[in-house]
N, C-alpha and C positions, 0 to 999 in steps of 0.2 A: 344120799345127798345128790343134786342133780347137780348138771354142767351151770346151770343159771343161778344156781342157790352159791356153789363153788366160789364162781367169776369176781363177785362182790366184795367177799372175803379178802381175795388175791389182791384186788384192784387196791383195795384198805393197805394191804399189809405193805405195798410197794408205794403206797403215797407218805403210808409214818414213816419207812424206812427212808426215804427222800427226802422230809422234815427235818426226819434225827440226825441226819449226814450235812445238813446246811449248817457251815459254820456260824458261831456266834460273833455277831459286829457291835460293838460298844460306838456309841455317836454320838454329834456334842450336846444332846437332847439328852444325854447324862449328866448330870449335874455334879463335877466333882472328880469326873474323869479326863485321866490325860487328853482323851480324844475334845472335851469340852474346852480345856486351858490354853489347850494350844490354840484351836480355833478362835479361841476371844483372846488372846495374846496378839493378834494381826488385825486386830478389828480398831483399827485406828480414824482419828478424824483432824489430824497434823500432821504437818509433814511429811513422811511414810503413808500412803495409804491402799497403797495393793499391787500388787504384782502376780504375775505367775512366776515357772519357774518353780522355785523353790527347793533348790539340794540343802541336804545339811553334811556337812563335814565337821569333822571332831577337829580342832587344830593341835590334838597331841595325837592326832592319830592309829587311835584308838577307837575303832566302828564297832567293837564287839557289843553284845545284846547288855542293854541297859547300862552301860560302861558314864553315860553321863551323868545319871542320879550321884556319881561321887564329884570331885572336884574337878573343870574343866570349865572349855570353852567351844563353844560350836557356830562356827561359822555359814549362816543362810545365805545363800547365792538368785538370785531373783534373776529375771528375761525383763521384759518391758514393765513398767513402773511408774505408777502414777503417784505424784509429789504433791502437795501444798494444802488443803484448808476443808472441809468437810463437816456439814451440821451434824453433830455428835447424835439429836435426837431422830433426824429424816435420814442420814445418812445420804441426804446429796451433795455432790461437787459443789463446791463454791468457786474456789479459784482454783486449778488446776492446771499443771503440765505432766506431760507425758516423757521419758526418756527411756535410754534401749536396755538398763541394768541398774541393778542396786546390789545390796546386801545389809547385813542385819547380824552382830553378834549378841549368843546370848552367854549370861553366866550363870554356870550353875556350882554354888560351893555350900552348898549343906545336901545333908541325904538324902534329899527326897526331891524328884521333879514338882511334885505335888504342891508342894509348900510355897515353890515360887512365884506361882502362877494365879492369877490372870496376873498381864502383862501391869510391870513395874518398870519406872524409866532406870533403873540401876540394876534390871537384870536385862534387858534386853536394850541394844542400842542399832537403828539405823544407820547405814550407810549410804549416804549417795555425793552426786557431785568429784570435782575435780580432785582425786587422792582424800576422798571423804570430808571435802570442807566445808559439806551443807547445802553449795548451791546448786538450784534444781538442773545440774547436767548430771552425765554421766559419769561413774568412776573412771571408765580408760579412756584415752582420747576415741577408741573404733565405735563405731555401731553395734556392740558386742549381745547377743544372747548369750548368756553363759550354761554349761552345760555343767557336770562332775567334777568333783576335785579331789584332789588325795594330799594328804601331809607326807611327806617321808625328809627324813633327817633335818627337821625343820624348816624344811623348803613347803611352801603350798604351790602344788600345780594344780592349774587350771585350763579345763578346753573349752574353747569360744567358739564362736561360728559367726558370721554376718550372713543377713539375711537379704534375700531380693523382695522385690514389691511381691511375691505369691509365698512368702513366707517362709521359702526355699534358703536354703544354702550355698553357699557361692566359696567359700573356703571352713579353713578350721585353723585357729592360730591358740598356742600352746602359750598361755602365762607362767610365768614361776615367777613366787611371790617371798620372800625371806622372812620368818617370821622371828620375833626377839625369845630370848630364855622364858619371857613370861606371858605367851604365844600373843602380843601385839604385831600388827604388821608393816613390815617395811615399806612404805607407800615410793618411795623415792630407789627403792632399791629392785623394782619389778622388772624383768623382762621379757620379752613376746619373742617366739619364734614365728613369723610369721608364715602362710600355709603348711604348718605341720602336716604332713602325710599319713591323717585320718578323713582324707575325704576323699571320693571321686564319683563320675560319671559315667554313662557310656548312653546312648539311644534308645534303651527303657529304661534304665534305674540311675540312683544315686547313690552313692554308701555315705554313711556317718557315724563317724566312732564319737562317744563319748558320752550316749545317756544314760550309760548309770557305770559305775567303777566297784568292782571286787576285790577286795584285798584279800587274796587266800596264799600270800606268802609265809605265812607261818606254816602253810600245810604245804605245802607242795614248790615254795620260790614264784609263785608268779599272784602279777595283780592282773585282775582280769578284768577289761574295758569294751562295752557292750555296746551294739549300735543297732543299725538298722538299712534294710536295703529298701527301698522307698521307688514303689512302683509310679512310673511319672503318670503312665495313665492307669486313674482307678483309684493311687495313692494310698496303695493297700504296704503297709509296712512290716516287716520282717526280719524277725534278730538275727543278729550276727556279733561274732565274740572275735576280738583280740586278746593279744597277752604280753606283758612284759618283764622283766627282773626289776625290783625297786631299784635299784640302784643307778641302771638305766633307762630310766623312765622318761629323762629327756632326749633320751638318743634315739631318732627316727629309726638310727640303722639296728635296732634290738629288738623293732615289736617284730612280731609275727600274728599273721591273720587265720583263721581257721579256714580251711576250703572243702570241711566235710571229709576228710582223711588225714589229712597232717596240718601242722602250724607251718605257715611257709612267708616269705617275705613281701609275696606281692602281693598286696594288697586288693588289685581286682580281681585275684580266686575268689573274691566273697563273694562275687555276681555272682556264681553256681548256685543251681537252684541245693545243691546239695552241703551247700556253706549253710543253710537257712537253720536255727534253730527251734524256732518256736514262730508264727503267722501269727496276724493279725494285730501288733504289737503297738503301743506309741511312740509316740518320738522319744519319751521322757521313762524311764522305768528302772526297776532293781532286782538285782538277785541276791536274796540274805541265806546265807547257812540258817537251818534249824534242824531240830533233831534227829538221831539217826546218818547221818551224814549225809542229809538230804537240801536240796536246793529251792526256794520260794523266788519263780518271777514272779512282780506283781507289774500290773499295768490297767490301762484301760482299751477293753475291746476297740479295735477300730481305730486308734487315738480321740478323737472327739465323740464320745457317747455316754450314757449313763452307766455302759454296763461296766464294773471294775470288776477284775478277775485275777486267776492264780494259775501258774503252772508248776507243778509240783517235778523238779529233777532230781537224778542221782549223780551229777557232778555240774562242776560249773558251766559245761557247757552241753547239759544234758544228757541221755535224752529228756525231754518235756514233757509230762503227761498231757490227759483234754483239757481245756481250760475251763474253769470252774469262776462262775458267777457267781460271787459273794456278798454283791453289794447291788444295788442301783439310786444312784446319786438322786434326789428328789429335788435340783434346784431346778433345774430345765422348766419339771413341771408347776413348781410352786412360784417360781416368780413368774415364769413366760417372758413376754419380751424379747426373745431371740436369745436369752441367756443360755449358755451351754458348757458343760464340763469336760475336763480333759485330764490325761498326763497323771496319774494315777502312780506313787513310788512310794515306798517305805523305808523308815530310818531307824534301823535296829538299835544304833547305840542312846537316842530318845526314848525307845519302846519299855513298857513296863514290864517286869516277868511275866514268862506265860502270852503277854500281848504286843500284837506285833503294826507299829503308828504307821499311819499310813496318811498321805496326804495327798489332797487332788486341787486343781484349779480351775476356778468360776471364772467363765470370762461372757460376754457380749461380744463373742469376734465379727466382722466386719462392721459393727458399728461401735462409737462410742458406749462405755461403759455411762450410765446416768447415777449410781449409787459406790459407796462404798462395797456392799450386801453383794452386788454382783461382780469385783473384780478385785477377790482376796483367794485366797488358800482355804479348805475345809482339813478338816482331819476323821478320820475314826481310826478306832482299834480290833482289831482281826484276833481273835482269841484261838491261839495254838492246838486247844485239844480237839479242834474240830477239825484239823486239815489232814486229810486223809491222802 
């Protein structure tokens, strides 16, 4: 057999091998699948009608994989949000305002996420307005994007940030929010720390702690709270981990920041290029245990692009293997219009065995959104036996 006869063969075998290593992604063009219910559970044309954003937190705090197919309550957290009236069949604005947050509980109290779904006004309820009274303001009185939350002993905390006109950060303010025995929430009993000490500056970067939160205090005592160091020119972003004991989770003086050797208090150790985790990262992302005692970042390359990806670690805070492109988002090119995706995170304790829910945000940024279609949440599902 010649070098030319050989080549072909070779060329074959490493294109299947390539095939058979892309994991499998379930989308809402599944008819029946979590990745489809969720997606048309936000597809609204009243009141609530799209947001980014999008955490989901357990309010019995419990994030483990599939943990809400039983009885509970999960609390969605939204960024900017668009409220009022929309034709159910064109899905255009009708009357519209715009505000800096929302959120959204759902409930889930039979076995199956499956069953619940598409969206029912007694499983899922909106939130917006002043302590959730409807009207089209905000929940807190700030200009709040809201970031990660975690439940611990019946407190919900939450990190905010306010944003400048380039979409930037300017502080980070710490909510704790009191939830009751039968996890409703205390509206009147909320407190803000105001600039909590997950954020800083310096003459190329910004740090910001809180896009995505790890609770791996059953294994080791600490919840682990994940940021980004965000180059001003170029605006290439870059993780970065903190950590804390539940217990004092509101106490500034008990995080510790990673600086690429040891966990230490200041805070600006994360500048170092050697604090850096994993490149290229978004603002918005997660890291879930899965098997083996292995670590899944998911994000989206770049923060604003099509491509969603994975880094596959051996502890919370790495190391990170290359990142692997699993996905690419088809709205950009199927609407056009300037529409673009972003922020790309997965919510294990939603997730179905075996799959792992992932959700990304449709936006029109710099201009008005004109549809419902381009400025909601998408979902798919990442199917575990392919991640290698």
């Amino acid at each position: 057999m010649t070098l030319r006869s050989i080549l072909p063969c070779v060329l074959s075998a490493i294109i299947c091998s390539a095939v058979q290593a892309q994991p499998t992604v379930i989308t809402a063009e599944q008819v029946g699948s979590l990745a489809a219910k969720f997606t048309q559970m936000f597809d609204c044309s009243e009141g609530w009608l799209g947001a980014d954003g999008i955490y989901s937190i357990p309010l019995d705090g419990n994030d483990n994989w599939s943990s809400a197919h039983k009885q509970g309550k999960t609390l969605f957290v939204f960024s900017d949000t668009m409220l009022g009236t929309a034709d159910p069949n064109t899905k255009r604005y009708r009357d519209v305002q715009m505000v800096n947050h929302s959120a959204a509980i759902l409930t889930t109290d039979t076995s199956s996420l499956l069953s619940l779904l598409p969206y029912r006004s007694d499983t899922v309820r909106f939130l917006y307005g002043k302590n959730a009274d409807g009207t089209r303001t905000n929940l807190f009185d700030k200009n709040y994007w809201l970031q990660d939350g975690i439940v611990i002993d019946n407190k919900l905390y939450l990190t905010a940030f306010i944003p400048d006109a380039r979409w930037k950060p300017t502080r980070i303010d710490l909510l704790t929010i009191p939830l009751s025995p039968y996890k409703t929430i205390d509206w009147e009993g909320v407190t803000i720390s105001e600039q909590f000490p997950l954020f800083a500056e310096n003459e190329q970067y910004q740090l910001l702690f809180g896009a995505g939160i790890l609770d791996h205090s059953a294994t080791d005592g600490y919840i682990y709270v994940y940021g980004y160091r965000d180059t001003l020119r170029g605006g290439r972003k870059h993780l970065v981990a903190a950590r804390v004991k539940p217990a004092s989770f509101a106490d500034s003086e008990e995080w510790r920041f990673w600086n690429g050797t040891d966990w230490v208090r200041d805070l600006t150790e994360a500048f170092r290029d050697e604090a850096v985790l994993a490149e290229r990262v978004s603002t918005e992302l997660s890291v879930t245990p899965i098997a083996d005692g292995k670590f899944l970042l998911v994000f989206t390359q770049d923060v604003m692009s099509d491509r969603i990806a994975y880094k596959k670690g051996s502890s919370p805070i790495g190391p990170f293997g290359e990142a692997v492109i699993f996905y690419r988002a088809p709205e950009p090119t199927a609407m056009g219009d300037g529409v673009r995706v972003y922020n790309a995170k997965a919510h294990p304790h939603l997730s179905a065995p075996d799959f792992l829910l992932i959700s990304y945000n449709v936006n029109r940024p710099g201009n008005l959104p004109r549809t419902t279609d381009q400025y909601r949440p998408r979902f798919i599902e990442l199917a575990m036996d392919g991640i290698e």
